[in-house]
N, CA, C and O atoms as a GROMACS GRO file, in nm:
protein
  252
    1UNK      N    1  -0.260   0.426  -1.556
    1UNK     CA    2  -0.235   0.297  -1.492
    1UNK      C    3  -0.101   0.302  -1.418
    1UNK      O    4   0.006   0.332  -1.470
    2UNK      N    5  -0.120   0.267  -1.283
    2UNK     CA    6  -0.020   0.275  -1.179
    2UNK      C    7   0.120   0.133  -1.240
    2UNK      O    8   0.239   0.146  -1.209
    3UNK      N    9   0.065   0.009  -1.327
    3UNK     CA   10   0.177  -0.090  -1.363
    3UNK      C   11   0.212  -0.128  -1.194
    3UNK      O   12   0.325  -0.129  -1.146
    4UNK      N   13   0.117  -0.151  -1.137
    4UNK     CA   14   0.162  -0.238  -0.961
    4UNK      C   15   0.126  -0.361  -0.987
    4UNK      O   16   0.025  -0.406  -1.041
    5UNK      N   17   0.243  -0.422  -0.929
    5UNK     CA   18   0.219  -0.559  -0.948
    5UNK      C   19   0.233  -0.634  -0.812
    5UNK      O   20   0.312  -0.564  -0.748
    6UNK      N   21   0.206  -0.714  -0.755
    6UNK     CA   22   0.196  -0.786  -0.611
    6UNK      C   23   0.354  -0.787  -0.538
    6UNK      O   24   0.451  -0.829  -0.601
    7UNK      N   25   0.364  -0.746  -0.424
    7UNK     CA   26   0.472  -0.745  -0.435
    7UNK      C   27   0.552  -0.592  -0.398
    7UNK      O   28   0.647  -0.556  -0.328
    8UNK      N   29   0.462  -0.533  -0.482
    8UNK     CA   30   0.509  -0.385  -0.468
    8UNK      C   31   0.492  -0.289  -0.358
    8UNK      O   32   0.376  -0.285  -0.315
    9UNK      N   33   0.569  -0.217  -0.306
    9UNK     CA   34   0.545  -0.120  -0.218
    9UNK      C   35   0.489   0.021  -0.310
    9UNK      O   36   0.517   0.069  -0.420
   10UNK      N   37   0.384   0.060  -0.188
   10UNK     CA   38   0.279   0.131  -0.278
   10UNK      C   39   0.265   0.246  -0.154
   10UNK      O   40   0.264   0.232  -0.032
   11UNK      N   41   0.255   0.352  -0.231
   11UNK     CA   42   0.166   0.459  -0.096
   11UNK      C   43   0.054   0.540  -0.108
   11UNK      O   44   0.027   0.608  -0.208
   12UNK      N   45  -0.017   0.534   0.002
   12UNK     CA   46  -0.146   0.580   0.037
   12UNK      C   47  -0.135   0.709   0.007
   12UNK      O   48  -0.064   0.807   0.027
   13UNK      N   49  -0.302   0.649  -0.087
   13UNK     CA   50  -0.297   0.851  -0.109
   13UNK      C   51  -0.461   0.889  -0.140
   13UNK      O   52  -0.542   0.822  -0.204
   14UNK      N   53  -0.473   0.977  -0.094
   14UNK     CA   54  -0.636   1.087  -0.150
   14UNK      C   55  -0.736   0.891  -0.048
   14UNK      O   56  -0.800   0.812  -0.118
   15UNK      N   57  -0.725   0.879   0.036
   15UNK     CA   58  -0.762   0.740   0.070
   15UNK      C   59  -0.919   0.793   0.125
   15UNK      O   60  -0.914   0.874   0.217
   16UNK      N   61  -1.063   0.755   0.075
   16UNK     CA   62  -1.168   0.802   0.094
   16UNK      C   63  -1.213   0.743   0.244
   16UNK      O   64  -1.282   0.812   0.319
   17UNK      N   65  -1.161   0.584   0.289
   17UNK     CA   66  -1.204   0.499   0.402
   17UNK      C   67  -1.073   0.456   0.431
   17UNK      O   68  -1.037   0.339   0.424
   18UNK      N   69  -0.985   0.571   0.470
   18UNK     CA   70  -0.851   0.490   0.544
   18UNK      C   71  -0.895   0.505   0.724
   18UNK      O   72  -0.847   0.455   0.826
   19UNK      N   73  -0.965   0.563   0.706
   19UNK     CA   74  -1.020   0.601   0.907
   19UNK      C   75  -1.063   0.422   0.954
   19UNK      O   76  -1.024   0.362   1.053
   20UNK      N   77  -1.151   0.372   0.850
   20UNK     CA   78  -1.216   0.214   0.857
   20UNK      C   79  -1.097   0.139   0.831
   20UNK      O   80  -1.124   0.019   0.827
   21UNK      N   81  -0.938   0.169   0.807
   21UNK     CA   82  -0.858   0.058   0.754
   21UNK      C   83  -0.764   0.062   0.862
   21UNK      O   84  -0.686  -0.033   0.879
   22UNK      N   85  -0.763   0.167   0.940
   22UNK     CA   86  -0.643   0.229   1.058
   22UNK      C   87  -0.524   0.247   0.985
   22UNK      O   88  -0.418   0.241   1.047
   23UNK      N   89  -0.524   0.274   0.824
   23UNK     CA   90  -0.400   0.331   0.769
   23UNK      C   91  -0.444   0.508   0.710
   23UNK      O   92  -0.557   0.554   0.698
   24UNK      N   93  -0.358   0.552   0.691
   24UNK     CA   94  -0.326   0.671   0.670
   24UNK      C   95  -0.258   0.706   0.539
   24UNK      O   96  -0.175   0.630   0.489
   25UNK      N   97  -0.303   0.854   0.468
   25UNK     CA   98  -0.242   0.844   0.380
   25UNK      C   99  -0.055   0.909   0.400
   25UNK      O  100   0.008   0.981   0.479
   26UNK      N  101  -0.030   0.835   0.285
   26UNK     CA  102   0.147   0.872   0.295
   26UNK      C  103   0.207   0.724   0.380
   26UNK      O  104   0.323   0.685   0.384
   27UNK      N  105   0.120   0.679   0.425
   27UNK     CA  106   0.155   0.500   0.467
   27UNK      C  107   0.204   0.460   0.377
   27UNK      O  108   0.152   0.510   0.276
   28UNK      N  109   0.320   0.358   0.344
   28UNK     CA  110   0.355   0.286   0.291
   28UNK      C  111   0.342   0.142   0.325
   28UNK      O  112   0.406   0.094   0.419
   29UNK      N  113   0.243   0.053   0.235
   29UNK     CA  114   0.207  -0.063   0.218
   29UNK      C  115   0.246  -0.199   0.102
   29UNK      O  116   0.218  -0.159  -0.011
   30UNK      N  117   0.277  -0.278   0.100
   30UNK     CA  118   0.318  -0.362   0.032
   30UNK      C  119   0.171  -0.450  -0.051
   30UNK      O  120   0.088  -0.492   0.029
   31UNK      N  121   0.151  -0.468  -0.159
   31UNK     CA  122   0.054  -0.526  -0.246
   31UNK      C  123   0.073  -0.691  -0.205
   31UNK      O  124   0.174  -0.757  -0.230
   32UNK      N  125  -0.047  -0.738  -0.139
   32UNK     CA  126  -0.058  -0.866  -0.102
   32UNK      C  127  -0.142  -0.955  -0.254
   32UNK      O  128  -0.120  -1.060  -0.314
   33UNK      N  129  -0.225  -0.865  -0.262
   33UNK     CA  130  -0.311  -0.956  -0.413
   33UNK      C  131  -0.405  -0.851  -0.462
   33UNK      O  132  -0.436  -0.751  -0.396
   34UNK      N  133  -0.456  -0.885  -0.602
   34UNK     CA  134  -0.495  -0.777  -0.668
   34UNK      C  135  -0.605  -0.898  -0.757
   34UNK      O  136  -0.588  -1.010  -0.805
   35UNK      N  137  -0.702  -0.817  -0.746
   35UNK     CA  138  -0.852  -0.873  -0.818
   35UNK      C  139  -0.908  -0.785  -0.881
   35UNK      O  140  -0.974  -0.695  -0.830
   36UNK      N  141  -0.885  -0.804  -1.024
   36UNK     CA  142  -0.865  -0.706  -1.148
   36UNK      C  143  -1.033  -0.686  -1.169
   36UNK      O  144  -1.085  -0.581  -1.209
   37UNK      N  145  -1.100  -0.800  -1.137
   37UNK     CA  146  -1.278  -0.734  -1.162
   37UNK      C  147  -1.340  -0.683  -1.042
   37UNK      O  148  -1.458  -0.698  -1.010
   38UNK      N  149  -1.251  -0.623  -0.978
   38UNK     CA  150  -1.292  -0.548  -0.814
   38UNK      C  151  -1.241  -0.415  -0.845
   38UNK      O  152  -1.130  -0.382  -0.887
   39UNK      N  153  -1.368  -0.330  -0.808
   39UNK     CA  154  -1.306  -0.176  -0.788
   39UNK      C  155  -1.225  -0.170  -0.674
   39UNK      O  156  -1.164  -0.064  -0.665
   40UNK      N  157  -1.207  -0.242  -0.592
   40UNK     CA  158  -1.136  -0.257  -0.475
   40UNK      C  159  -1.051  -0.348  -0.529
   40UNK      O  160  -1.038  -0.452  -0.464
   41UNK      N  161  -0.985  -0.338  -0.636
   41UNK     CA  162  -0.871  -0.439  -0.647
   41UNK      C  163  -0.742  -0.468  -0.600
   41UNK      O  164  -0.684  -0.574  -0.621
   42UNK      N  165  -0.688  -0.353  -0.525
   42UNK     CA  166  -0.551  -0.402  -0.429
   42UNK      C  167  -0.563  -0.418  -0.332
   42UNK      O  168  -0.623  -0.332  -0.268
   43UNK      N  169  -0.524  -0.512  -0.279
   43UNK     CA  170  -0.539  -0.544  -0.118
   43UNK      C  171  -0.399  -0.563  -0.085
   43UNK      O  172  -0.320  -0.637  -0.144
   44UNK      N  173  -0.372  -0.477   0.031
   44UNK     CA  174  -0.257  -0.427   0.113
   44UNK      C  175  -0.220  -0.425   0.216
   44UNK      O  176  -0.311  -0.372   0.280
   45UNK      N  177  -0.153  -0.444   0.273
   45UNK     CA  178  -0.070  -0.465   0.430
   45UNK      C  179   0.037  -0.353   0.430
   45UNK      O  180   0.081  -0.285   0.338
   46UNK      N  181   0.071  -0.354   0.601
   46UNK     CA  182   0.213  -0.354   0.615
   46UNK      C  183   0.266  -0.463   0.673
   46UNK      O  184   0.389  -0.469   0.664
   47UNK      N  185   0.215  -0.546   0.726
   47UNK     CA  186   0.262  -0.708   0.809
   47UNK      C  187   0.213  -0.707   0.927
   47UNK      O  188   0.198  -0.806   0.998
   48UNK      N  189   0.190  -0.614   0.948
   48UNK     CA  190   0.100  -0.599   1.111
   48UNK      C  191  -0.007  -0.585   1.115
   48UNK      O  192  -0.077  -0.679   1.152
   49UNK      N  193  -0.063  -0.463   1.080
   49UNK     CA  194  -0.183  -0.430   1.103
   49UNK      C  195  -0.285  -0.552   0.999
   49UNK      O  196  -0.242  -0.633   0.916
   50UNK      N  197  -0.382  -0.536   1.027
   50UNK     CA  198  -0.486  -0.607   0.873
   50UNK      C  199  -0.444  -0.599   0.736
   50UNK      O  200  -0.356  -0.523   0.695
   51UNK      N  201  -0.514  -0.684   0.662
   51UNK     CA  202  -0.495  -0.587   0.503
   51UNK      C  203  -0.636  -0.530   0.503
   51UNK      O  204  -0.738  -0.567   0.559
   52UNK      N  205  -0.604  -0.405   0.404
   52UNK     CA  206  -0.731  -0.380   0.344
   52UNK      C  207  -0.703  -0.344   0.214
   52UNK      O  208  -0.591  -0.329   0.165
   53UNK      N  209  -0.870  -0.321   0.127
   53UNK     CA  210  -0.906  -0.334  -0.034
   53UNK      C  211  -0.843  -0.197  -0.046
   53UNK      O  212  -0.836  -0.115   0.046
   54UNK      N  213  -0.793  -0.180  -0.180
   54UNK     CA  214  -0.800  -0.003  -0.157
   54UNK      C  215  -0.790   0.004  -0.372
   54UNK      O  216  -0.713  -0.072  -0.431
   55UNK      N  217  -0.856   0.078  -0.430
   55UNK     CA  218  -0.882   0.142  -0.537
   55UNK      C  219  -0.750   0.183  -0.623
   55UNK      O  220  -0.654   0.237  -0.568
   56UNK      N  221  -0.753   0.161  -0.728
   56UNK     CA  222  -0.631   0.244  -0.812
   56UNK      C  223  -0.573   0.366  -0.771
   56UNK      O  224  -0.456   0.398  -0.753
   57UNK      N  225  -0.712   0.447  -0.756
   57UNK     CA  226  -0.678   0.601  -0.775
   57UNK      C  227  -0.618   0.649  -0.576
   57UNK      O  228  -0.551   0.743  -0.532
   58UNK      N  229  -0.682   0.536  -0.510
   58UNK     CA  230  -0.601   0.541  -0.350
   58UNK      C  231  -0.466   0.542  -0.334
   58UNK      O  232  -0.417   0.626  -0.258
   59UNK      N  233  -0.372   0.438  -0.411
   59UNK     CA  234  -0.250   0.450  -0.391
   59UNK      C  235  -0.134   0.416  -0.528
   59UNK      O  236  -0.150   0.328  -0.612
   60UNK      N  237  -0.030   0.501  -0.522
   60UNK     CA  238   0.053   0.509  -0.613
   60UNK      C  239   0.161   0.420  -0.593
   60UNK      O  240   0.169   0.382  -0.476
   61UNK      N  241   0.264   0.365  -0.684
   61UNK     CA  242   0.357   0.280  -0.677
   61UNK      C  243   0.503   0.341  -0.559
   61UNK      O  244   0.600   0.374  -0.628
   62UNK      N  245   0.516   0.351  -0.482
   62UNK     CA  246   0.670   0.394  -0.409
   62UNK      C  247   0.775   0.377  -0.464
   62UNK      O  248   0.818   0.268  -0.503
   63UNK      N  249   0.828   0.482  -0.474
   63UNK     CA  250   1.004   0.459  -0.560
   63UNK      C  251   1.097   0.470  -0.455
   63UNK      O  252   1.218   0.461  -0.479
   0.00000   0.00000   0.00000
């Protein structure tokens, strides 16, 4: 368990549909909201582009 909480800057990683999100992995995105009974439970921005859903195992917490 990554412990991300909304709020958090997070980065893209191993991303299976980042081509469909126009992000990339190694992007750094900020956690807009998280829906814990969704396999797609983080949904992410950078402030510009869209958000999109993205999976636990997609992105790790940024230090």
């Amino acid at each position: 368990m990554n412990n991300i909480n909304i709020g958090d800057k997070v980065t893209l990683i191993d991303d299976g549909h980042s081509d469909y999100c126009g992000y990339m992995d190694g992007d750094i995105l900020t956690v807009i909201e998280i829906n814990p009974l969704d396999d797609f439970k983080y949904v992410c921005g950078d402030g510009i582009n869209h958000n999109c859903r993205f999976k636990e195992s997609e992105i790790e917490k940024y230090n």
